[in-house]
LUMLUMDREN-2810 file (N, C-alpha, C; in Angstrom, 1 decimal):
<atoms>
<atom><aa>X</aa><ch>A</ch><at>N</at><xx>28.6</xx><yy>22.1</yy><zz>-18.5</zz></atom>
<atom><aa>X</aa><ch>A</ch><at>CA</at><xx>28.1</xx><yy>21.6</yy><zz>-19.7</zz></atom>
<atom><aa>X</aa><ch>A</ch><at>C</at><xx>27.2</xx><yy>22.7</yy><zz>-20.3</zz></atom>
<atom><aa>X</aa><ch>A</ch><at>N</at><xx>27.1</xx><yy>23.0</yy><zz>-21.5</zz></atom>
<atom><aa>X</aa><ch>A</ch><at>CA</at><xx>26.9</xx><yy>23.8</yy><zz>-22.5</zz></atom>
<atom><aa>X</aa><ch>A</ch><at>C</at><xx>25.8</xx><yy>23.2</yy><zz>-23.3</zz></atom>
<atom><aa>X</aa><ch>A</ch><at>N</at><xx>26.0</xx><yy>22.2</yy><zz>-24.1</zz></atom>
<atom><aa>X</aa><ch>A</ch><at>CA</at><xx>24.8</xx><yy>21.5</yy><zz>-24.7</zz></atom>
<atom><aa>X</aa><ch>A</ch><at>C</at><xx>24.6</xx><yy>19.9</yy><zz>-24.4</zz></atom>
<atom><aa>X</aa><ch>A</ch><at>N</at><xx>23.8</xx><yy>19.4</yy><zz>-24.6</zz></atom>
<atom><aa>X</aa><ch>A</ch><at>CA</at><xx>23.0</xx><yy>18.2</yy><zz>-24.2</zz></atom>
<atom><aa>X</aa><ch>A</ch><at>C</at><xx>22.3</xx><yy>18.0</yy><zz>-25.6</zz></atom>
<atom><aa>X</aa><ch>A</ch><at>N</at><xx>22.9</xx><yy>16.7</yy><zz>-26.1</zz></atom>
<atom><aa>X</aa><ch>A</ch><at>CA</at><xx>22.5</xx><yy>16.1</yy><zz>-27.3</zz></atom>
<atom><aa>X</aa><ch>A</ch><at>C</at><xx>21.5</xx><yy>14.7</yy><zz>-26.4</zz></atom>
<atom><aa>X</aa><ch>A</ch><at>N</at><xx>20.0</xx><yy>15.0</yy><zz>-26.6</zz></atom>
<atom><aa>X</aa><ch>A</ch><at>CA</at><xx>19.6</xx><yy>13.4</yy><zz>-26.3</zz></atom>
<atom><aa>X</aa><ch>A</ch><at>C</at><xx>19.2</xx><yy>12.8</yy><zz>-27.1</zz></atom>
<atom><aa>X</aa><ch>A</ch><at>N</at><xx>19.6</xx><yy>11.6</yy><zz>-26.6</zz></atom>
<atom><aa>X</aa><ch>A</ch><at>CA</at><xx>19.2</xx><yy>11.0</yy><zz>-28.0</zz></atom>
<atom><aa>X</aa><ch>A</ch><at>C</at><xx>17.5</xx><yy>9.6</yy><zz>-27.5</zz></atom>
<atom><aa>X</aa><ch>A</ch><at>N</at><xx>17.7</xx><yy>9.4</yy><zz>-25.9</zz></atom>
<atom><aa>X</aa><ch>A</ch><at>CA</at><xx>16.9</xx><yy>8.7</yy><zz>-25.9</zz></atom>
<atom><aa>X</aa><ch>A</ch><at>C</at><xx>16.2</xx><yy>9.6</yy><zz>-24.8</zz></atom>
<atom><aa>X</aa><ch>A</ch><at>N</at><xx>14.4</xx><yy>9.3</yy><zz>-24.5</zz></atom>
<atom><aa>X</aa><ch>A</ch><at>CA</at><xx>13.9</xx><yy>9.7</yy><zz>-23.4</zz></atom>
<atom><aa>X</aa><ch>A</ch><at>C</at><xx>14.1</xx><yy>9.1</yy><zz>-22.2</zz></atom>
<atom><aa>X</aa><ch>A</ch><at>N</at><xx>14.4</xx><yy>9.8</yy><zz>-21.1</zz></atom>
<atom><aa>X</aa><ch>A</ch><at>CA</at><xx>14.4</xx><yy>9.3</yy><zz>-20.1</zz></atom>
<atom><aa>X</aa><ch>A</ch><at>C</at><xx>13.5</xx><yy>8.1</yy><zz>-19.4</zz></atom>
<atom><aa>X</aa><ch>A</ch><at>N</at><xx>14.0</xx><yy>7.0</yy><zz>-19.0</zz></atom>
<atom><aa>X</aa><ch>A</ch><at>CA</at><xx>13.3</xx><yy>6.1</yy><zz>-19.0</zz></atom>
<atom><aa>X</aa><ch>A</ch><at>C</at><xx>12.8</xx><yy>5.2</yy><zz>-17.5</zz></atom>
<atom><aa>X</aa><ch>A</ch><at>N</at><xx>13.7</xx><yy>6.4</yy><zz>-16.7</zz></atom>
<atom><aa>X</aa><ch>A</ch><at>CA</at><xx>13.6</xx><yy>6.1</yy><zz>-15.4</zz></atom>
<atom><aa>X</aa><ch>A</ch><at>C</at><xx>12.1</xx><yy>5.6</yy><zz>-14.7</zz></atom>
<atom><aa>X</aa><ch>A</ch><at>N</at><xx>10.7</xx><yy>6.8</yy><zz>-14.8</zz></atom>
<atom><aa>X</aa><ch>A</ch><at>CA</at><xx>9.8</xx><yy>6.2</yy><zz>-14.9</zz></atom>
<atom><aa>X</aa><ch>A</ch><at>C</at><xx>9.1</xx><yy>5.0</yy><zz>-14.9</zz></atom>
<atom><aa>X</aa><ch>A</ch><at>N</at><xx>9.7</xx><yy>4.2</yy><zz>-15.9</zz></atom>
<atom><aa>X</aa><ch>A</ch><at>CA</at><xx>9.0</xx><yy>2.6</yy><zz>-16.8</zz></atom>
<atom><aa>X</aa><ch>A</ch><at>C</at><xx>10.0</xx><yy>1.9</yy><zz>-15.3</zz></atom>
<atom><aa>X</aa><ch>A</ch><at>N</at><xx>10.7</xx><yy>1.8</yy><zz>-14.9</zz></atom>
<atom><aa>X</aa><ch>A</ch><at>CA</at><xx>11.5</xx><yy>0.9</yy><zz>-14.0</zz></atom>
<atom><aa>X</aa><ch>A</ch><at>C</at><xx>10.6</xx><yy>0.8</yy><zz>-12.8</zz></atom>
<atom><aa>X</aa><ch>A</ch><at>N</at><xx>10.7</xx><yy>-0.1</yy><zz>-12.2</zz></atom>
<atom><aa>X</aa><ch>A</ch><at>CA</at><xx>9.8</xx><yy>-0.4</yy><zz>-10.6</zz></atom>
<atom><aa>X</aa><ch>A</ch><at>C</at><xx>10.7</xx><yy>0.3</yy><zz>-9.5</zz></atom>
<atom><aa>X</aa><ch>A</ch><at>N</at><xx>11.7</xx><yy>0.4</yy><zz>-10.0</zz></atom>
<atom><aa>X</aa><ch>A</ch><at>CA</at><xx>12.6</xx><yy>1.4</yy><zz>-8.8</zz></atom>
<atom><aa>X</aa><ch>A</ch><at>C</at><xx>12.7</xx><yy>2.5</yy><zz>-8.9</zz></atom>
<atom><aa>X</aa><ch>A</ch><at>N</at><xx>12.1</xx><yy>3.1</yy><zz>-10.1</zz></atom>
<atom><aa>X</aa><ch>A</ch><at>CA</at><xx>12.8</xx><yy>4.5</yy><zz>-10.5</zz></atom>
<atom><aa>X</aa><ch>A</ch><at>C</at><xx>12.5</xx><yy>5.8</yy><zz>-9.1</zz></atom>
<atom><aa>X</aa><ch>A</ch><at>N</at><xx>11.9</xx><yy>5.6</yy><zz>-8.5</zz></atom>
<atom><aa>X</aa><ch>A</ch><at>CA</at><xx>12.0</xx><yy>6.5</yy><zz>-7.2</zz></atom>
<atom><aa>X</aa><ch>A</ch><at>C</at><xx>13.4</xx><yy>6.2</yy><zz>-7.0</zz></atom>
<atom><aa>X</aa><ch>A</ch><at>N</at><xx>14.2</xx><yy>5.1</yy><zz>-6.9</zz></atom>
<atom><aa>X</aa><ch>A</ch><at>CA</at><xx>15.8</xx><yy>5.0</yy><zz>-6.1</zz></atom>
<atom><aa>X</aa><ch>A</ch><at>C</at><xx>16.5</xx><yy>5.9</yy><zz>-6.8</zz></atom>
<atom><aa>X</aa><ch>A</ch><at>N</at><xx>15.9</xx><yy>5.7</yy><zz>-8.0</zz></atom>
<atom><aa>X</aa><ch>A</ch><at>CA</at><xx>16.8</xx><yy>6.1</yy><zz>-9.1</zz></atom>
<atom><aa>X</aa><ch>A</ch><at>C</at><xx>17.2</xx><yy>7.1</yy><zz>-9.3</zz></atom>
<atom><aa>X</aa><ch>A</ch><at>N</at><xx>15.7</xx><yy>8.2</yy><zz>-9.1</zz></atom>
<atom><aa>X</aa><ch>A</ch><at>CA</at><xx>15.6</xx><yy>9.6</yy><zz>-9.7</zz></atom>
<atom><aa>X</aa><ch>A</ch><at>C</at><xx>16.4</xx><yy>10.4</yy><zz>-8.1</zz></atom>
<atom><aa>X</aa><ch>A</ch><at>N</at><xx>16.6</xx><yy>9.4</yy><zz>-6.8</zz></atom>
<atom><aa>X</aa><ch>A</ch><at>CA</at><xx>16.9</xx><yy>10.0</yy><zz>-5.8</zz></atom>
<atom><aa>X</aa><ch>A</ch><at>C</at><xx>18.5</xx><yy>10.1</yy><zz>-6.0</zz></atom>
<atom><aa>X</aa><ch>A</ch><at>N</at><xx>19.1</xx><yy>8.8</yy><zz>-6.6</zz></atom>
<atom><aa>X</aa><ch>A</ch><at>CA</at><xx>20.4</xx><yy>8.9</yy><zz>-6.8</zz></atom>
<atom><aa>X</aa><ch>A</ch><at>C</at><xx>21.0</xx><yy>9.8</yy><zz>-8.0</zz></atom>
<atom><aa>X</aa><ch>A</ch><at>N</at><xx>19.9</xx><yy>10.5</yy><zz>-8.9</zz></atom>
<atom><aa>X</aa><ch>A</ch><at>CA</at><xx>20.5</xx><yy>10.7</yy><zz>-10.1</zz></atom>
<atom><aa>X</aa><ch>A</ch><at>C</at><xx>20.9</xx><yy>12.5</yy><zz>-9.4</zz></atom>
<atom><aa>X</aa><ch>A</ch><at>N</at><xx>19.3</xx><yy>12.8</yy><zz>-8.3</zz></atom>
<atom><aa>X</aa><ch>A</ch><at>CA</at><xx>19.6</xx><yy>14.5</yy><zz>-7.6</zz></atom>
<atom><aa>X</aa><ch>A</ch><at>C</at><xx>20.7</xx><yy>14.6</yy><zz>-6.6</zz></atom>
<atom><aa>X</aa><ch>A</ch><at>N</at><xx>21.1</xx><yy>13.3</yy><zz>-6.2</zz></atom>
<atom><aa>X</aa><ch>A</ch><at>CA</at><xx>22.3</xx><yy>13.2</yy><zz>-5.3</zz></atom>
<atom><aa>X</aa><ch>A</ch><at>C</at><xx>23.7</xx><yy>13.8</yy><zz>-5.5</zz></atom>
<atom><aa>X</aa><ch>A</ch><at>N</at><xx>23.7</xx><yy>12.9</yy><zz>-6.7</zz></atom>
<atom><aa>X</aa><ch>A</ch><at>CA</at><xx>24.7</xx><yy>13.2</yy><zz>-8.0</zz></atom>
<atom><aa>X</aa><ch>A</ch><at>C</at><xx>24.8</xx><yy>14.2</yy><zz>-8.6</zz></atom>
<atom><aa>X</aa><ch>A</ch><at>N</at><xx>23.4</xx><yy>14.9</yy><zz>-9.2</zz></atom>
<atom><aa>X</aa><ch>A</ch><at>CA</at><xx>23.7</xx><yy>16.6</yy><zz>-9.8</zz></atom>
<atom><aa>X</aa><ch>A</ch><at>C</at><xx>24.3</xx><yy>17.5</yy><zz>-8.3</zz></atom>
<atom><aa>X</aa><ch>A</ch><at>N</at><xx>23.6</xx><yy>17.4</yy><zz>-7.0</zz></atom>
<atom><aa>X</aa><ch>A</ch><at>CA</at><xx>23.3</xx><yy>18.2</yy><zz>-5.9</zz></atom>
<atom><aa>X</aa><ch>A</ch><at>C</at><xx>25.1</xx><yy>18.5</yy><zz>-5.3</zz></atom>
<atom><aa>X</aa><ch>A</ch><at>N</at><xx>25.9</xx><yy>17.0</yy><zz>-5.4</zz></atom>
<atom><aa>X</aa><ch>A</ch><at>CA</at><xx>27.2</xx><yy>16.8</yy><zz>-5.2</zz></atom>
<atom><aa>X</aa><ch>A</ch><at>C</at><xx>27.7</xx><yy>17.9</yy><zz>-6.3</zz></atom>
<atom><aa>X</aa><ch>A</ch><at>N</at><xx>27.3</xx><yy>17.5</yy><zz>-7.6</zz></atom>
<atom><aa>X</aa><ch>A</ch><at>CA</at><xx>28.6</xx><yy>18.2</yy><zz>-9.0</zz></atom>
<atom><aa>X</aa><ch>A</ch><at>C</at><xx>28.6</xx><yy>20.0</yy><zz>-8.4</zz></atom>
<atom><aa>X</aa><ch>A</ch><at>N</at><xx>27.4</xx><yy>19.9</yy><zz>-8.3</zz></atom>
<atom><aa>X</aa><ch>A</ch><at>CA</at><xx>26.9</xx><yy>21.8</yy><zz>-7.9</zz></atom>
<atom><aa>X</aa><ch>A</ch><at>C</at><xx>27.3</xx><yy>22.0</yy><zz>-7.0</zz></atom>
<atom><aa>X</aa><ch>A</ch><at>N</at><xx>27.6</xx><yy>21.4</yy><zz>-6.2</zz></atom>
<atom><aa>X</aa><ch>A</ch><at>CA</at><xx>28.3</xx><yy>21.9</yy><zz>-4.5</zz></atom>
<atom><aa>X</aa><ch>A</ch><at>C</at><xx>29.9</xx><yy>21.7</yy><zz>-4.3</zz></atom>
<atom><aa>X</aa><ch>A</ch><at>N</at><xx>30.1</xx><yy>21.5</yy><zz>-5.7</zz></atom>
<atom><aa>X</aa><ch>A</ch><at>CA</at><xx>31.6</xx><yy>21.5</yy><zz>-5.9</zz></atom>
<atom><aa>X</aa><ch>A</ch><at>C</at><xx>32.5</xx><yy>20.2</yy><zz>-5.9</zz></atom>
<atom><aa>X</aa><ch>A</ch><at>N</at><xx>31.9</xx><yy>18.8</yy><zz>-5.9</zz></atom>
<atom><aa>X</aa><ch>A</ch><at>CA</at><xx>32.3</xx><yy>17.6</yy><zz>-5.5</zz></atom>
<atom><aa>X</aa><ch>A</ch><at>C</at><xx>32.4</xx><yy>17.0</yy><zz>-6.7</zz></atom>
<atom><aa>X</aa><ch>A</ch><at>N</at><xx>33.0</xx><yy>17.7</yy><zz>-7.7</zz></atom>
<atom><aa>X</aa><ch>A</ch><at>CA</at><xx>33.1</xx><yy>16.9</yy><zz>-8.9</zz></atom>
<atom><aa>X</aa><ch>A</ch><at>C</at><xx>33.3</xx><yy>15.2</yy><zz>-8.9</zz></atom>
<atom><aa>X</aa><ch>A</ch><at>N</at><xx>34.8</xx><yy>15.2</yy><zz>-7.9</zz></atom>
<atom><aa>X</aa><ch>A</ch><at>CA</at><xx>34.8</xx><yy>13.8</yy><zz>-8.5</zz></atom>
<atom><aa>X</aa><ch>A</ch><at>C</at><xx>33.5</xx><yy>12.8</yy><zz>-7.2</zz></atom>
<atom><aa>X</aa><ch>A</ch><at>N</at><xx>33.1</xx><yy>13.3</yy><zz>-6.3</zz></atom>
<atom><aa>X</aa><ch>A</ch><at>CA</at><xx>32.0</xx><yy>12.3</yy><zz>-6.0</zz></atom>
<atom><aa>X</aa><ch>A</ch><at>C</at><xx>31.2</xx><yy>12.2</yy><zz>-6.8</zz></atom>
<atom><aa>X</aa><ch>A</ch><at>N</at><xx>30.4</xx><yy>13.0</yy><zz>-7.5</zz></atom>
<atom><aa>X</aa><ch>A</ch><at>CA</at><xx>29.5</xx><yy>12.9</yy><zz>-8.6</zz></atom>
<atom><aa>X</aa><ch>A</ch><at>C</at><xx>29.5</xx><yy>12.2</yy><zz>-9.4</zz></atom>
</atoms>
């Protein structure tokens, strides 16, 4: 990916889980980068 249009702030924070959250979301980048597209 090249450019990133946001349109809303991240809102993970405001959630009572957002720790699960933010752990699943580096899981997911950590997979695409290590070559596991489609697990990601």
């Amino acid at each position: 990916m090249r450019t990133l249009v946001a349109h809303e702030p991240p809102l993970q924070r405001m959630l009572d889980d957002h720790q699960k959250l933010e752990d699943s979301t580096e899981n997911m980048i950590a997979a695409y980068l290590a070559g596991d597209v489609r697990g990601a």
